[in-house]
C-alpha positions, 0 to 999 in steps of 0.5 A: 668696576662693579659686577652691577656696572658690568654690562658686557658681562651680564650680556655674555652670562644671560646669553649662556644661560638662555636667557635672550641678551643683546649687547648696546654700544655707548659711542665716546660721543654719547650715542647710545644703540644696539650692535649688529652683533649679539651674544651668540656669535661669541658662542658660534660654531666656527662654521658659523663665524664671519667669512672673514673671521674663519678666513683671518684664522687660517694665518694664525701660527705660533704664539697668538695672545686673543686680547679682548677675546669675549668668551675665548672662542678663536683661541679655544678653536686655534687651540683645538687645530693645534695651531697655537703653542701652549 
């Protein structure tokens, strides 16, 4: 992949940089919109995460493998709880 092809990337970095980003998912079906969900949450408080996202955390012990992690927030926050083995 191209960084030009990159567009989840693009929505996370623009996001970082203050710049207003919103990320747009294209279905195997071909349809094509804006998700609920924007790049600020990857970037959230963990007091600001979903309900179900801070309460999915407090079973995590041992080694935990984030596949998929965006910017790496539920294991920086395991982490930081000493929850995760490193």
């Amino acid at each position: 992949m191209r960084v030009a092809q990159d567009a989840y990337g693009h929505s996370i970095c623009g996001y970082f940089n203050g710049r207003q980003a919103y990320e747009v998912i294209e279905q195997s079906d071909g349809l094509i919109h804006p998700s609920e969900v924007t790049p600020k949450l990857y970037f959230a408080k963990f007091e600001d995460w979903p309900e179900v996202e801070r309460k999915a955390n407090g079973y995590a012990r041992g080694r935990v493998l984030d596949v998929g992690c965006g910017t790496g927030r539920v294991a920086l926050y395991l982490q930081d709880q000493k929850k995760l083995e490193v």
